[in-house]
C-alpha positions, 0 to 999 in steps of 0.5 A: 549488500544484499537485502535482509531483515533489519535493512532499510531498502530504497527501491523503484517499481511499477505497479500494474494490476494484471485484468481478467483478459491478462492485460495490465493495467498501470496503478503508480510508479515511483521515481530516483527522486522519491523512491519507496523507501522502508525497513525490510523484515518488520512487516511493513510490506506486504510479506510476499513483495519482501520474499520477492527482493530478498537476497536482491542487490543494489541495481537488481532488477526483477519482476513479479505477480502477486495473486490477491491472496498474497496481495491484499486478500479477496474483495468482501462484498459483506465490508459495505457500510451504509452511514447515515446521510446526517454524517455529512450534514457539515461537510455535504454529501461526497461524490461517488468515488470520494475516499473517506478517512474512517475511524473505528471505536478503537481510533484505527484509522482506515479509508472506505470509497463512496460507491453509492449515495442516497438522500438516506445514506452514503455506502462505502466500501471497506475493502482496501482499493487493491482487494480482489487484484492481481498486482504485477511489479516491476522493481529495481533495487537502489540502495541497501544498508543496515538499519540505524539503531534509531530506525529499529526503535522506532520500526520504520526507515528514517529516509534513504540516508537515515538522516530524514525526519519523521 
């Protein structure tokens, strides 16, 4: 069966970013045992990775280069926020590096990266990890099979099986 809208797909890949000098660099991989698995065609992925698998089979295997424009955008030097140190009064200052879960007035949540801290103030970066990379992956297809009526209602995969819980 062949990969299409309103399917739910089970795949392998390797992620690597792909560095100026054209070396790779290894990001994450998954496993048989815990594959990616999703509903192909209701925009959970990033549209270029789905163009790239359509129409692939089970056991098709292919690779491919996504440019930051078809990835996840360039690096925004303006998405830096400065939080007042007081924030983590309970918590403690977090490390450079440290993810912290955000929430905007809206409740959307997102995650920023501690690139600096101050006495005054703790400066995150808002950009998503991957912004300004070019990501190379190699994928295998594991299985295809047509969403349930449930996974469509609800706009997500319910596991390689459809059986599995939220």
């Amino acid at each position: 069966m062949a990969i299409e809208n309103n399917n739910v797909v089970a795949l392998n890949y390797k992620l690597h970013t792909v560095e100026a000098n054209g070396e790779k660099a290894f990001v994450e991989e998954t496993t048989t045992e815990n594959p990616l698995t999703f509903l192909y065609g209701v925009g959970m992925m990033l549209p270029k990775f789905e163009e790239n698998i359509a129409e692939l089979n089970i056991g098709d295997k292919t690779s491919f280069t996504l440019e930051p424009n078809d990835a996840y955008g360039e690096k925004d030097d303006r998405a830096i926020a400065q939080l007042p140190a007081d924030m983590f009064k309970e918590t403690g200052l977090p490390p450079v590096g440290e993810v912290l879960p955000l929430q905007d007035n809206e409740g959307n949540q997102f995650r920023a990266v501690v690139v600096e801290v101050t006495p005054e103030a703790v400066i995150a970066d808002l950009n998503h990890p991957m912004a300004g990379k070019t990501l190379n992956f190699d994928v295998e297809i594991l299985a295809v099979r047509p969403a349930t009526e449930e996974e469509l209602a609800h706009g997500h995969a319910h596991g390689i099986d459809g059986e599995s819980g939220h």
